[in-house]
PQR file of N, CA, C, O and H, with PARSE charges and radii, in Angstrom:
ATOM      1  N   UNK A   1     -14.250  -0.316  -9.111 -0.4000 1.5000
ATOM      2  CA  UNK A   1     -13.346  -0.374 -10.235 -0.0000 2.0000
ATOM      3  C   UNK A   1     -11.907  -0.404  -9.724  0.5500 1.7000
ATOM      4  O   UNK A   1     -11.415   0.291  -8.836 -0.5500 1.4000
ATOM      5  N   UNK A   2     -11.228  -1.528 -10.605 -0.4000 1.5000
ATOM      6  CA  UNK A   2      -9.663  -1.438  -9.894 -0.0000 2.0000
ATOM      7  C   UNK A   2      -8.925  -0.469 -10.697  0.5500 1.7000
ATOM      8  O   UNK A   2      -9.203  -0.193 -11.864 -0.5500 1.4000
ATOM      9  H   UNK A   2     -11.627  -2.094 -11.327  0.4000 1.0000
ATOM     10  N   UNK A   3      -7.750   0.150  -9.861 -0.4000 1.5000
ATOM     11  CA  UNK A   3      -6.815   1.215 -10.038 -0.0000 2.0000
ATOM     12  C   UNK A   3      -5.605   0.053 -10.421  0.5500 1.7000
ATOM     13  O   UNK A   3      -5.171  -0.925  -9.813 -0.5500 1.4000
ATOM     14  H   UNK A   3      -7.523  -0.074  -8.913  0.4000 1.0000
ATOM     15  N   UNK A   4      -5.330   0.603 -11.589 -0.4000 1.5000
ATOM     16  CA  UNK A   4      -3.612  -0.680 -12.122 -0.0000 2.0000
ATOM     17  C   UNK A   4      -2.500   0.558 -11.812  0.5500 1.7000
ATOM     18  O   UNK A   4      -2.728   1.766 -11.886 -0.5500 1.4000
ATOM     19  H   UNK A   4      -5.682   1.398 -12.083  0.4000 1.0000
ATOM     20  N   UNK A   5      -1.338  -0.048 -11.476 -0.4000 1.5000
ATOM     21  CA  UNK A   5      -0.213   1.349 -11.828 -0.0000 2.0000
ATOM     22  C   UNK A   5       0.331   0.472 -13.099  0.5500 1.7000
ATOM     23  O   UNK A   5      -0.169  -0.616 -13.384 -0.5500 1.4000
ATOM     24  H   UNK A   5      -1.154  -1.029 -11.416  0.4000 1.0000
ATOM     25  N   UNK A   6       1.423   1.070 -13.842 -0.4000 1.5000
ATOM     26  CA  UNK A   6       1.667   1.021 -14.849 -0.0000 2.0000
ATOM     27  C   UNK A   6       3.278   1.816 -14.626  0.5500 1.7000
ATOM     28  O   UNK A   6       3.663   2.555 -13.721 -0.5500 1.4000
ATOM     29  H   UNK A   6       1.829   1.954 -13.611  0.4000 1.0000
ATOM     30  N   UNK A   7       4.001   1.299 -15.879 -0.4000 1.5000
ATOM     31  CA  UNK A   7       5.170   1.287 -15.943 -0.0000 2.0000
ATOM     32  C   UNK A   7       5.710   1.675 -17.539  0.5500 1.7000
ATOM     33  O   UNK A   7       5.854   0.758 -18.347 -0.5500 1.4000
ATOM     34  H   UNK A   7       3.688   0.698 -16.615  0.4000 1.0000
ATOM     35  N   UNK A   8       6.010   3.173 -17.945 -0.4000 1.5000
ATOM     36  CA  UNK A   8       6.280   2.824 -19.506 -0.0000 2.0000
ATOM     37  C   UNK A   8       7.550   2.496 -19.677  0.5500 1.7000
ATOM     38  O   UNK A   8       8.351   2.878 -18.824 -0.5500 1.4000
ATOM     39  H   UNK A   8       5.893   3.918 -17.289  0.4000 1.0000
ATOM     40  N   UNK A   9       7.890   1.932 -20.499 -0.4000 1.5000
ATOM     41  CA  UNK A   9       8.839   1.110 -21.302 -0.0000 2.0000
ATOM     42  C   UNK A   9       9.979   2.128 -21.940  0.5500 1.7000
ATOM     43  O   UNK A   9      11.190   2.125 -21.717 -0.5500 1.4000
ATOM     44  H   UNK A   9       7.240   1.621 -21.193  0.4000 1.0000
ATOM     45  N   UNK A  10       9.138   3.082 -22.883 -0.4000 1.5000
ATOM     46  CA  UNK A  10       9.877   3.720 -23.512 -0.0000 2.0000
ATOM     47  C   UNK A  10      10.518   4.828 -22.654  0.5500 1.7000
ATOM     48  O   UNK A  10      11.741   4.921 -22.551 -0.5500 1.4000
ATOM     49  H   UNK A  10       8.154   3.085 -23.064  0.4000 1.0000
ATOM     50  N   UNK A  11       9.553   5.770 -21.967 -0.4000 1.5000
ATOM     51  CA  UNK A  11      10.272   7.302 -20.890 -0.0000 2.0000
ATOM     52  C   UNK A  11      10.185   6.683 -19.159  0.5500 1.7000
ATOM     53  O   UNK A  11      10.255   7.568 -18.306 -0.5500 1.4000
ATOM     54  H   UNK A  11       8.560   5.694 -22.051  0.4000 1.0000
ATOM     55  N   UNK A  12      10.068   5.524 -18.756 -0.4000 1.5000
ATOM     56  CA  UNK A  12      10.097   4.940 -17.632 -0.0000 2.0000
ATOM     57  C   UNK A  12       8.809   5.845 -16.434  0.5500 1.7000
ATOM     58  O   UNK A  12       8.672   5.543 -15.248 -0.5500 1.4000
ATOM     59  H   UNK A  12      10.011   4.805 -19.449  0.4000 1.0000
ATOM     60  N   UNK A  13       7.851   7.185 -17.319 -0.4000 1.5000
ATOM     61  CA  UNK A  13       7.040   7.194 -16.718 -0.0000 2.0000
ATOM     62  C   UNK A  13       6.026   6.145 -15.749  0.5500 1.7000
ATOM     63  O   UNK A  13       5.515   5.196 -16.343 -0.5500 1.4000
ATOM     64  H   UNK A  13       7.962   7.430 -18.283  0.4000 1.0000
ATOM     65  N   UNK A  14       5.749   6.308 -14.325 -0.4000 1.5000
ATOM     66  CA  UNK A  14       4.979   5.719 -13.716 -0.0000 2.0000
ATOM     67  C   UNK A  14       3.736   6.203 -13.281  0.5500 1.7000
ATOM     68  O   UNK A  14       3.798   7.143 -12.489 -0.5500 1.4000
ATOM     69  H   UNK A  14       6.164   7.079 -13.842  0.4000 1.0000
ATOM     70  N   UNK A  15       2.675   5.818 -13.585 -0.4000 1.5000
ATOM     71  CA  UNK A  15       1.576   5.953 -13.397 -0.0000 2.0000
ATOM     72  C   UNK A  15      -0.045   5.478 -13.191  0.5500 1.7000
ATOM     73  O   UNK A  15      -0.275   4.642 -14.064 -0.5500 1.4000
ATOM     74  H   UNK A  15       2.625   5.055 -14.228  0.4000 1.0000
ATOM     75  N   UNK A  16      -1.004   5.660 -12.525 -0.4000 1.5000
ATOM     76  CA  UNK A  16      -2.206   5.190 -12.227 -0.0000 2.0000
ATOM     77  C   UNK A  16      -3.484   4.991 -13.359  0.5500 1.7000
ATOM     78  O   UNK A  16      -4.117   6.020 -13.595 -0.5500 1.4000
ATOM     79  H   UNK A  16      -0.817   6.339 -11.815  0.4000 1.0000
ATOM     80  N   UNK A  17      -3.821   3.994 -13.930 -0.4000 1.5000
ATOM     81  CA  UNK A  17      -5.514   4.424 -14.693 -0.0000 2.0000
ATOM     82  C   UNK A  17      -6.336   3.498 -14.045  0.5500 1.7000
ATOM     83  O   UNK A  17      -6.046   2.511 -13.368 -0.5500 1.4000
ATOM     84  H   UNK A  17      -3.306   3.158 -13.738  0.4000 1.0000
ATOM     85  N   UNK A  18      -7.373   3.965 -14.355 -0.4000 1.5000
ATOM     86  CA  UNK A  18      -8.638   3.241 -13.367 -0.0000 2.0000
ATOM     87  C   UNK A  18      -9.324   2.323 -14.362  0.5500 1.7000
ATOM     88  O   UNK A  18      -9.715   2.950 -15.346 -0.5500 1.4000
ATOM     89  H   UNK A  18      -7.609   4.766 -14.904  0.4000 1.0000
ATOM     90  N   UNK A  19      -9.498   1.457 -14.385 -0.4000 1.5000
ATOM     91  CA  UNK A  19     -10.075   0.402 -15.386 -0.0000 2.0000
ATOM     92  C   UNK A  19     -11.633  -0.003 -15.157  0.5500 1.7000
ATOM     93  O   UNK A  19     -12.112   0.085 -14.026 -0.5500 1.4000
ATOM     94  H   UNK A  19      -9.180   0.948 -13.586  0.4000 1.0000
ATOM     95  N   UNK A  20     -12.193  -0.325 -15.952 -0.4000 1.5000
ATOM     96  CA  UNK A  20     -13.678  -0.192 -15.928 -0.0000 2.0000
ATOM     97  C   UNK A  20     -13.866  -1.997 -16.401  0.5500 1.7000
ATOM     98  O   UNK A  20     -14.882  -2.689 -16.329 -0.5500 1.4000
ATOM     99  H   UNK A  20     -11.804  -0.397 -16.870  0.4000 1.0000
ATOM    100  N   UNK A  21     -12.261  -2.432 -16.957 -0.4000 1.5000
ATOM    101  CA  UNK A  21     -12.870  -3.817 -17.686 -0.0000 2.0000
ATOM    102  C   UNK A  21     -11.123  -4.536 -17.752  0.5500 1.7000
ATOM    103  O   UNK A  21     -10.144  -3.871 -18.093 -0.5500 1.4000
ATOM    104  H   UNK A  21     -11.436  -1.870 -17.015  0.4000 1.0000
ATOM    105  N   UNK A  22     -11.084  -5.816 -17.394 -0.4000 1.5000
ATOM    106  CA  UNK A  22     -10.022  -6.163 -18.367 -0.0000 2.0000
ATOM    107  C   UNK A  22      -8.936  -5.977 -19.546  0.5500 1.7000
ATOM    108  O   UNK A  22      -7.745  -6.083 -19.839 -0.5500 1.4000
ATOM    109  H   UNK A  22     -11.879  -6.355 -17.117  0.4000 1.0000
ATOM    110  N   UNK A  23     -10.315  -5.596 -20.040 -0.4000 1.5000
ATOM    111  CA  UNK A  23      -9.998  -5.194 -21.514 -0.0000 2.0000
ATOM    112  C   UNK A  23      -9.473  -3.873 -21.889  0.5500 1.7000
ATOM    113  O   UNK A  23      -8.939  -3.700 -22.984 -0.5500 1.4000
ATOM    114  H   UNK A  23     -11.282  -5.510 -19.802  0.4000 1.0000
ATOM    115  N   UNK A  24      -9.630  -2.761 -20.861 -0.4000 1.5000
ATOM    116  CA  UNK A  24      -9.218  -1.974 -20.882 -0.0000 2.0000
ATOM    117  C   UNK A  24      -8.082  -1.486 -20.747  0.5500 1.7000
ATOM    118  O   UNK A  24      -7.748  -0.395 -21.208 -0.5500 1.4000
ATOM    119  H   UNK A  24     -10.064  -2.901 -19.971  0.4000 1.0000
ATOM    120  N   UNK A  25      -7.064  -2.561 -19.828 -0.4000 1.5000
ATOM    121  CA  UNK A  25      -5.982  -2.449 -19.281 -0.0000 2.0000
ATOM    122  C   UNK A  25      -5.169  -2.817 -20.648  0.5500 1.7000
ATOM    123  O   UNK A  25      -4.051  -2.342 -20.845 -0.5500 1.4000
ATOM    124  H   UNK A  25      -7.335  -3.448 -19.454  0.4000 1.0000
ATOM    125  N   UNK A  26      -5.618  -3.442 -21.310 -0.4000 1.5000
ATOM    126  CA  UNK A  26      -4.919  -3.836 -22.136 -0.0000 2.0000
ATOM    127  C   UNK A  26      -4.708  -2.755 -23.628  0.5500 1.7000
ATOM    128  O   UNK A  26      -4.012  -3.111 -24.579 -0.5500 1.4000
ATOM    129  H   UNK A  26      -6.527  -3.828 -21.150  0.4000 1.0000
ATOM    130  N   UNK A  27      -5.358  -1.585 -23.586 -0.4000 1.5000
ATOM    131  CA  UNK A  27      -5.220  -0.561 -24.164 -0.0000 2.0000
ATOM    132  C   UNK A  27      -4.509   0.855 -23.635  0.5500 1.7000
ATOM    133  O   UNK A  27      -4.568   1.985 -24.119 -0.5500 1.4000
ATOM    134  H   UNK A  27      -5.923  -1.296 -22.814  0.4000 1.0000
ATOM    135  N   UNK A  28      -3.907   0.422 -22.613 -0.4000 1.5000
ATOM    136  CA  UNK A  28      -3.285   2.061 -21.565 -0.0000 2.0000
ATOM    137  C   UNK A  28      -2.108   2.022 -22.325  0.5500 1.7000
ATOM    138  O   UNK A  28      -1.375   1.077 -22.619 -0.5500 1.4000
ATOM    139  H   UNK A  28      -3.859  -0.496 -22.220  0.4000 1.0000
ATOM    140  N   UNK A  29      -2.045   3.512 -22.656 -0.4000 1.5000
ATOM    141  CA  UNK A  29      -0.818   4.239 -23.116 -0.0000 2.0000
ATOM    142  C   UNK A  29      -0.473   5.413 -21.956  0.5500 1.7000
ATOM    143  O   UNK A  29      -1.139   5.825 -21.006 -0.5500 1.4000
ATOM    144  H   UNK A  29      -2.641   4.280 -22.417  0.4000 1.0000
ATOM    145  N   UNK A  30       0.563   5.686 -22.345 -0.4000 1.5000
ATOM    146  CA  UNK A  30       1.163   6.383 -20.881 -0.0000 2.0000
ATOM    147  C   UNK A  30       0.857   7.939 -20.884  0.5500 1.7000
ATOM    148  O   UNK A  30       0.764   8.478 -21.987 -0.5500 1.4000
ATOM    149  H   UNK A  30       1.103   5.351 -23.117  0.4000 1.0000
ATOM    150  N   UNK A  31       0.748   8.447 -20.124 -0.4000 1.5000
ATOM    151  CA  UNK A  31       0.162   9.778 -20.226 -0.0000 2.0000
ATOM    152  C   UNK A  31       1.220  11.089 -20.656  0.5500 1.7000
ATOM    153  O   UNK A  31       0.899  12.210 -21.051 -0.5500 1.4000
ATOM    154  H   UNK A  31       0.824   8.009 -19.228  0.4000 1.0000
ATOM    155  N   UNK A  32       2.514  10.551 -20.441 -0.4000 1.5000
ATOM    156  CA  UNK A  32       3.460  11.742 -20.703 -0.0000 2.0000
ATOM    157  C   UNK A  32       3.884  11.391 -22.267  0.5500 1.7000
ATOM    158  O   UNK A  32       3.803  12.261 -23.134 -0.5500 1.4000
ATOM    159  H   UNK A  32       2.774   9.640 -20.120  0.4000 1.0000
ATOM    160  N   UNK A  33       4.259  10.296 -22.505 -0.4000 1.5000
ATOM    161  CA  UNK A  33       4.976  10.063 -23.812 -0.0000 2.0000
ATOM    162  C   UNK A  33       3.786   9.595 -24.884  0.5500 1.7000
ATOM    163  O   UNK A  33       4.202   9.490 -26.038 -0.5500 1.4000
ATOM    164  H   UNK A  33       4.325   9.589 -21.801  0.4000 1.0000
ATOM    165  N   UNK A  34       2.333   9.289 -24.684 -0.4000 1.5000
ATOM    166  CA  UNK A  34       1.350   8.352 -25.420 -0.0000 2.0000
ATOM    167  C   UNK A  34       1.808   6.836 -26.347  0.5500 1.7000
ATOM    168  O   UNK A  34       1.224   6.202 -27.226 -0.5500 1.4000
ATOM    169  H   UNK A  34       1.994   9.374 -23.747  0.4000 1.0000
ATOM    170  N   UNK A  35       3.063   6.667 -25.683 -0.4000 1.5000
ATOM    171  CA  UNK A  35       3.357   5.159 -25.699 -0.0000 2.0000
ATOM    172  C   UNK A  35       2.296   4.241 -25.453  0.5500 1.7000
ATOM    173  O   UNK A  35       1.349   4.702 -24.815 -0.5500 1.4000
ATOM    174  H   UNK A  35       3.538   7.182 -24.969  0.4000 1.0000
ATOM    175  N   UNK A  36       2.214   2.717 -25.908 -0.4000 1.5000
ATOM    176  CA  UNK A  36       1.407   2.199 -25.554 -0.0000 2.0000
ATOM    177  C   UNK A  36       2.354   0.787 -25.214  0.5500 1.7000
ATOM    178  O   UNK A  36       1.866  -0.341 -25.153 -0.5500 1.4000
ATOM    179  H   UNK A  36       2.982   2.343 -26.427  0.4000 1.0000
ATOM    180  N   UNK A  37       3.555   1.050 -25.044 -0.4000 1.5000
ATOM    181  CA  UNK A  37       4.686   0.399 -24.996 -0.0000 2.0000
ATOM    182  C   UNK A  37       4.956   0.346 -23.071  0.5500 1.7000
ATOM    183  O   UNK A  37       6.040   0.611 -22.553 -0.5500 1.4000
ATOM    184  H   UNK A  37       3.952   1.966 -25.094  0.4000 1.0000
ATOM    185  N   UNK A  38       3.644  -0.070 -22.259 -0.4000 1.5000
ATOM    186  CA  UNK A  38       3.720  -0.246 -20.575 -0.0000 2.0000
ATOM    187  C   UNK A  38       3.537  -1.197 -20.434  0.5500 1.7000
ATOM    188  O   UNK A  38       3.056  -1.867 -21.347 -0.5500 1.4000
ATOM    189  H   UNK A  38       2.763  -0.285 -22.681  0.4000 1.0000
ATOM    190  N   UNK A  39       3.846  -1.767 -19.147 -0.4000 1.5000
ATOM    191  CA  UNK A  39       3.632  -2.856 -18.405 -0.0000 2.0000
ATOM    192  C   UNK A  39       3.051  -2.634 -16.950  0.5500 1.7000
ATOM    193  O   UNK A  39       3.343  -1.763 -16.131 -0.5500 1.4000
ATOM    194  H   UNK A  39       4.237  -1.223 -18.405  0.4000 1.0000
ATOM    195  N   UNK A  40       2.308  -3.485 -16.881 -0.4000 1.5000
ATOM    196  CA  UNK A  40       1.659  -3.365 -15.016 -0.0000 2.0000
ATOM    197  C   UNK A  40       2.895  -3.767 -14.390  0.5500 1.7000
ATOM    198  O   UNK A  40       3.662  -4.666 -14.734 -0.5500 1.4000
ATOM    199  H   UNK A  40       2.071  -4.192 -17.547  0.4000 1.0000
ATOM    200  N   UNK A  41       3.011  -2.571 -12.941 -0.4000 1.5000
ATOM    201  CA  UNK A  41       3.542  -3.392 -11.991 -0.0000 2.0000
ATOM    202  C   UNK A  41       2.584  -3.807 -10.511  0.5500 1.7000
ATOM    203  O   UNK A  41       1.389  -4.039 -10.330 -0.5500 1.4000
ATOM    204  H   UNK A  41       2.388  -1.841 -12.662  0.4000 1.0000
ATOM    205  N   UNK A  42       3.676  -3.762  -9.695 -0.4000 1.5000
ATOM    206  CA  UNK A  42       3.305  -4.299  -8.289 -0.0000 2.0000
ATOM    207  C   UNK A  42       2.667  -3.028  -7.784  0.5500 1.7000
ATOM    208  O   UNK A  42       2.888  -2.091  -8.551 -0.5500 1.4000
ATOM    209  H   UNK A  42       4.647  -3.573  -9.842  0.4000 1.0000
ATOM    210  N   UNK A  43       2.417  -2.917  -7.418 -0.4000 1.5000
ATOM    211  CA  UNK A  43       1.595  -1.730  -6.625 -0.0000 2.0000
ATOM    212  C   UNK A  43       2.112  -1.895  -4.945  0.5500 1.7000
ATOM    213  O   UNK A  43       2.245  -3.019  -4.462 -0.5500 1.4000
ATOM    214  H   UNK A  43       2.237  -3.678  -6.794  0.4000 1.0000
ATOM    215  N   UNK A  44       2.377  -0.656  -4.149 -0.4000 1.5000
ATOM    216  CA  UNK A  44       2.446  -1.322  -2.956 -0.0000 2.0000
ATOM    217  C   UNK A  44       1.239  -1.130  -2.229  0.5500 1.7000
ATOM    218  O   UNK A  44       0.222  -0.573  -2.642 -0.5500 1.4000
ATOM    219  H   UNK A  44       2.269   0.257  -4.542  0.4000 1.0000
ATOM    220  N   UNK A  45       1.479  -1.751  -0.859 -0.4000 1.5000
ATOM    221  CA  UNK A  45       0.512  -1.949  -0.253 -0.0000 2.0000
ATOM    222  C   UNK A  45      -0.237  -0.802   0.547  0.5500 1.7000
ATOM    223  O   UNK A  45       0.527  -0.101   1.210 -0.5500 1.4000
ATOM    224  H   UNK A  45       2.305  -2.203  -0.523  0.4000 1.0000
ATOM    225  N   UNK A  46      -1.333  -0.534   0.603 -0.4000 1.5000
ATOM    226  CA  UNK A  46      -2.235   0.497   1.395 -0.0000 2.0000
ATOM    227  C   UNK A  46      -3.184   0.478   2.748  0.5500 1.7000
ATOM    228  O   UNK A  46      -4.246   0.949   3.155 -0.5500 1.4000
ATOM    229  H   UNK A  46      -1.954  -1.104   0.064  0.4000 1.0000
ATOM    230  N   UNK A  47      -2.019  -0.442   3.205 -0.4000 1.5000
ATOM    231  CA  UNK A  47      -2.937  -0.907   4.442 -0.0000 2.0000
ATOM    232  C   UNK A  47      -1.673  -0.837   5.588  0.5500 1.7000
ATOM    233  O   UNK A  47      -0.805  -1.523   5.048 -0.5500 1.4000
ATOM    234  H   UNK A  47      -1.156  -0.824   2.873  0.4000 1.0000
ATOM    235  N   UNK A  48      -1.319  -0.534   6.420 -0.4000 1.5000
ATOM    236  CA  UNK A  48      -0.501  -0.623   7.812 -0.0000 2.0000
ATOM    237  C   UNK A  48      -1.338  -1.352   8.981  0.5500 1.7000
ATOM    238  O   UNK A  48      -2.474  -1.230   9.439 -0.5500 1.4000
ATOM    239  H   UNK A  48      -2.024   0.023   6.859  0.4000 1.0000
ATOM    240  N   UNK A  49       0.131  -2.428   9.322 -0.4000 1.5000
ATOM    241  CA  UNK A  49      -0.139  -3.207  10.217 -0.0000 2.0000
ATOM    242  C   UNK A  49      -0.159  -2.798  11.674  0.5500 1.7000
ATOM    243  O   UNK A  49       0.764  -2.051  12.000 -0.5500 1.4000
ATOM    244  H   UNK A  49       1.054  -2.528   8.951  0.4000 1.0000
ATOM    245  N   UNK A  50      -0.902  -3.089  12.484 -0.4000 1.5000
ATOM    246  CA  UNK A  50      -0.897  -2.436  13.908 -0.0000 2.0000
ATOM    247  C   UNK A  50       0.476  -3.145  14.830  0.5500 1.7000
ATOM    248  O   UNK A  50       1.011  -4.251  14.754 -0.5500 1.4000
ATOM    249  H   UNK A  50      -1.652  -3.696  12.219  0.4000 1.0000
ATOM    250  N   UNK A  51       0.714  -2.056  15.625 -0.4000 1.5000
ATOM    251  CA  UNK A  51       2.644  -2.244  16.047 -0.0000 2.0000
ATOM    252  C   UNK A  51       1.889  -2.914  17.429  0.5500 1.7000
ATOM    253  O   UNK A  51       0.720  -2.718  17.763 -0.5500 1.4000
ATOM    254  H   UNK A  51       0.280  -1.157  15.687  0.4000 1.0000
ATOM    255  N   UNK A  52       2.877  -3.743  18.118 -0.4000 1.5000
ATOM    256  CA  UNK A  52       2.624  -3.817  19.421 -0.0000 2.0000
ATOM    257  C   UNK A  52       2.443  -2.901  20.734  0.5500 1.7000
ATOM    258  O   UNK A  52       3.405  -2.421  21.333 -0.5500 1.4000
ATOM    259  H   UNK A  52       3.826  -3.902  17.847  0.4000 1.0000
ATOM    260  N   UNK A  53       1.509  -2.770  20.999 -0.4000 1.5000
ATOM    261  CA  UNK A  53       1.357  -1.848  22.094 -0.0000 2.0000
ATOM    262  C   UNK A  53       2.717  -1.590  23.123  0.5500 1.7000
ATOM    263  O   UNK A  53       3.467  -2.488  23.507 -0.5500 1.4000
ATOM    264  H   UNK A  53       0.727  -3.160  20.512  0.4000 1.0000
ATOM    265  N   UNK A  54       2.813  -0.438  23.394 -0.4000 1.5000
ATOM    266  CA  UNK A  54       3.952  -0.405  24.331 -0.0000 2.0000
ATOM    267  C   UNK A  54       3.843  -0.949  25.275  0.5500 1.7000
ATOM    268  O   UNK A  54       2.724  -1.384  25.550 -0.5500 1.4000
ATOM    269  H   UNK A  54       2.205   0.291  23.082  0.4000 1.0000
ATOM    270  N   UNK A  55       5.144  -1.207  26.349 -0.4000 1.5000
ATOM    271  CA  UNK A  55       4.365  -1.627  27.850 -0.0000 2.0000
ATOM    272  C   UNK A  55       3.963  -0.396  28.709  0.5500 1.7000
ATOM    273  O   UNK A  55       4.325   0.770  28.557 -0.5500 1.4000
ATOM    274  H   UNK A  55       6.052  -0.854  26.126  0.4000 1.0000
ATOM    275  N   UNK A  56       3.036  -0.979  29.756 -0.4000 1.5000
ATOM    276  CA  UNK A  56       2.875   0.200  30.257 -0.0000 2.0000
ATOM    277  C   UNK A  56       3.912   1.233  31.393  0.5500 1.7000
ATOM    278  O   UNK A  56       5.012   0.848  31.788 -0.5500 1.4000
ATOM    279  H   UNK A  56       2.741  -1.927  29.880  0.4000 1.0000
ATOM    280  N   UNK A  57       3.368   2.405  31.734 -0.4000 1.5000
ATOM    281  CA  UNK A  57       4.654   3.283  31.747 -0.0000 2.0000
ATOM    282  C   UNK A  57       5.195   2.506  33.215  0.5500 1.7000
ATOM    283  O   UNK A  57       6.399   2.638  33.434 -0.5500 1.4000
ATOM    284  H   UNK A  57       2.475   2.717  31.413  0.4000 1.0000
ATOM    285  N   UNK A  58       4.364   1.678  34.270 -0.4000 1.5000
ATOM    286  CA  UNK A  58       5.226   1.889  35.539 -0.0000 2.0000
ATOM    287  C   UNK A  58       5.899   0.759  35.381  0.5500 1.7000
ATOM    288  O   UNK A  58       6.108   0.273  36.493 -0.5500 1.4000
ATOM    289  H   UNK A  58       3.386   1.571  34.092  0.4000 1.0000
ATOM    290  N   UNK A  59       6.534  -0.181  34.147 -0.4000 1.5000
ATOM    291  CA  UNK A  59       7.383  -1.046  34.130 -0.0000 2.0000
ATOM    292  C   UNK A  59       6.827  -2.083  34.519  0.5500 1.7000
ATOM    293  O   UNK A  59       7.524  -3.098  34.524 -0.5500 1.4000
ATOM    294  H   UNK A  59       6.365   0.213  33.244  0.4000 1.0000
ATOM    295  N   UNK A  60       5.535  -2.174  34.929 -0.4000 1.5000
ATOM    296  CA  UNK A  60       5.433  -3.928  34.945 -0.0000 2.0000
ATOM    297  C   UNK A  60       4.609  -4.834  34.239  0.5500 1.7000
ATOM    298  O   UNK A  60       3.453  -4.526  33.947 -0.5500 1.4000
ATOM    299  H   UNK A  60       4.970  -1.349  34.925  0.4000 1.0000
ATOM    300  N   UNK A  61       5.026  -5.751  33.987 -0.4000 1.5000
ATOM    301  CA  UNK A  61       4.589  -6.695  32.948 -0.0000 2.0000
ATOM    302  C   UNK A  61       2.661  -7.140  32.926  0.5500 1.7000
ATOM    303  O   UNK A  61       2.076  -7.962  32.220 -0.5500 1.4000
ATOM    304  H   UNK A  61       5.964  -6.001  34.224  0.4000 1.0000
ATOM    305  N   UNK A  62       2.182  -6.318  33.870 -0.4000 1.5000
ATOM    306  CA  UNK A  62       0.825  -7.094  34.023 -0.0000 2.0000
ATOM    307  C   UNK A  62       0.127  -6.009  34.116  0.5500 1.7000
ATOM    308  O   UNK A  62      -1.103  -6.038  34.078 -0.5500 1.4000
ATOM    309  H   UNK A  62       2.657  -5.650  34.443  0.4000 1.0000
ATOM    310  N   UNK A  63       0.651  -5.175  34.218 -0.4000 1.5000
ATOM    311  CA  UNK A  63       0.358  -3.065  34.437 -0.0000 2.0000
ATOM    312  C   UNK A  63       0.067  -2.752  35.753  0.5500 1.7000
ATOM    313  O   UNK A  63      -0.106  -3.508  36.709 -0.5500 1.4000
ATOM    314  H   UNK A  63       1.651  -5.152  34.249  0.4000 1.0000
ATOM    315  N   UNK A  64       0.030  -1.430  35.679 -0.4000 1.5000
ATOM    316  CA  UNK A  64       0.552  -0.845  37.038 -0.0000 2.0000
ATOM    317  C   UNK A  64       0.165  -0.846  38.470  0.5500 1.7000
ATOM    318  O   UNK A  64       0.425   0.068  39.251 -0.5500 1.4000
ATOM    319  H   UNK A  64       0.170  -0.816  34.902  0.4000 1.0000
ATOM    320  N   UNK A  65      -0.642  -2.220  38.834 -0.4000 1.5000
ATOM    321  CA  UNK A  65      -0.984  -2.190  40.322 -0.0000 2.0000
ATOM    322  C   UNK A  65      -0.088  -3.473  40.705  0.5500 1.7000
ATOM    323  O   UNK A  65       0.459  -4.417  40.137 -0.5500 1.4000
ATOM    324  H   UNK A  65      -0.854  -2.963  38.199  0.4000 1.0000
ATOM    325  N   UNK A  66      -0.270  -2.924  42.074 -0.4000 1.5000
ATOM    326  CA  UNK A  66       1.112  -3.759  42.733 -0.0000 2.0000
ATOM    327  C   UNK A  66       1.085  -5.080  43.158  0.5500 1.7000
ATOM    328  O   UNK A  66       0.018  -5.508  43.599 -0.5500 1.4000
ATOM    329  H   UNK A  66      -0.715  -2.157  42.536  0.4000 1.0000
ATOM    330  N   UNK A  67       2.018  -5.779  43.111 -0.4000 1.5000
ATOM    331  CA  UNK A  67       2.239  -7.565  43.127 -0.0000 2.0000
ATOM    332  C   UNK A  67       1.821  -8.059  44.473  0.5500 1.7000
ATOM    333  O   UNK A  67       1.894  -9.235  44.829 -0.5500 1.4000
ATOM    334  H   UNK A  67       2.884  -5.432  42.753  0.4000 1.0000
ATOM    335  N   UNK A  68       1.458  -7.247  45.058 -0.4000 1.5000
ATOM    336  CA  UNK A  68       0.714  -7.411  46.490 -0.0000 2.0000
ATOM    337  C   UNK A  68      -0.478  -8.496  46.708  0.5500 1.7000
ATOM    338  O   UNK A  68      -0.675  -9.425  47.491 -0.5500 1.4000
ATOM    339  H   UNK A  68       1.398  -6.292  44.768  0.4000 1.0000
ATOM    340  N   UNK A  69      -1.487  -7.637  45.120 -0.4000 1.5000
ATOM    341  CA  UNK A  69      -2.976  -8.237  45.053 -0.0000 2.0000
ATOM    342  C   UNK A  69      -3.867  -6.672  45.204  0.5500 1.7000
ATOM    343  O   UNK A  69      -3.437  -5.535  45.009 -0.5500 1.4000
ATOM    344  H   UNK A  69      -1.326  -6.882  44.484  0.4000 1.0000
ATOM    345  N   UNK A  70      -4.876  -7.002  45.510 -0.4000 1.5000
ATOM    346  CA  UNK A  70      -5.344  -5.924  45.410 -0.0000 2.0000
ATOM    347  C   UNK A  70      -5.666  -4.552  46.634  0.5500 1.7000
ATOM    348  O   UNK A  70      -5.691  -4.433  47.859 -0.5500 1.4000
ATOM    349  H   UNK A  70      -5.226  -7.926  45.668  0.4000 1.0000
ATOM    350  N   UNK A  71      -5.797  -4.005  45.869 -0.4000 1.5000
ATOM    351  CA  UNK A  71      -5.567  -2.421  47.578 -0.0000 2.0000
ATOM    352  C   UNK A  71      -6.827  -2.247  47.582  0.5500 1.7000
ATOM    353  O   UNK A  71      -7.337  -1.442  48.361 -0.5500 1.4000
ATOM    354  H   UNK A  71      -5.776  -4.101  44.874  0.4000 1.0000
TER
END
């Protein structure tokens, strides 16, 4: 079931209902004022993107064994 947020109109309350149908969304009144005077908004996002790994600590670009070849 999708979660809508919601936006009231009249007391600028913001808030979550869980919808079971389409049709349902289209009946949410707001929970502080019982306005039925809301609008859906954007919701943000719930997912974080993975950062680039650091480099590694001994500074070199290919990691830490030496430009020699191998020991």
């Amino acid at each position: 079931m999708p979660i809508y947020e919601f936006q009231c109109n009249d007391c600028n309350a913001v808030f979550e209902t869980l919808s079971t149908s389409a049709s349902a969304v289209m009946t949410t009144v707001c929970p502080e004022c019982r306005s039925a005077n809301v609008k859906k908004i954007m919701s943000g996002g719930s997912f974080k993107l993975k950062q680039n790994p650091s480099p590694p600590a001994c500074g070199l670009s290919s990691g830490c064994a030496s430009r020699r070849g191998f020991s």
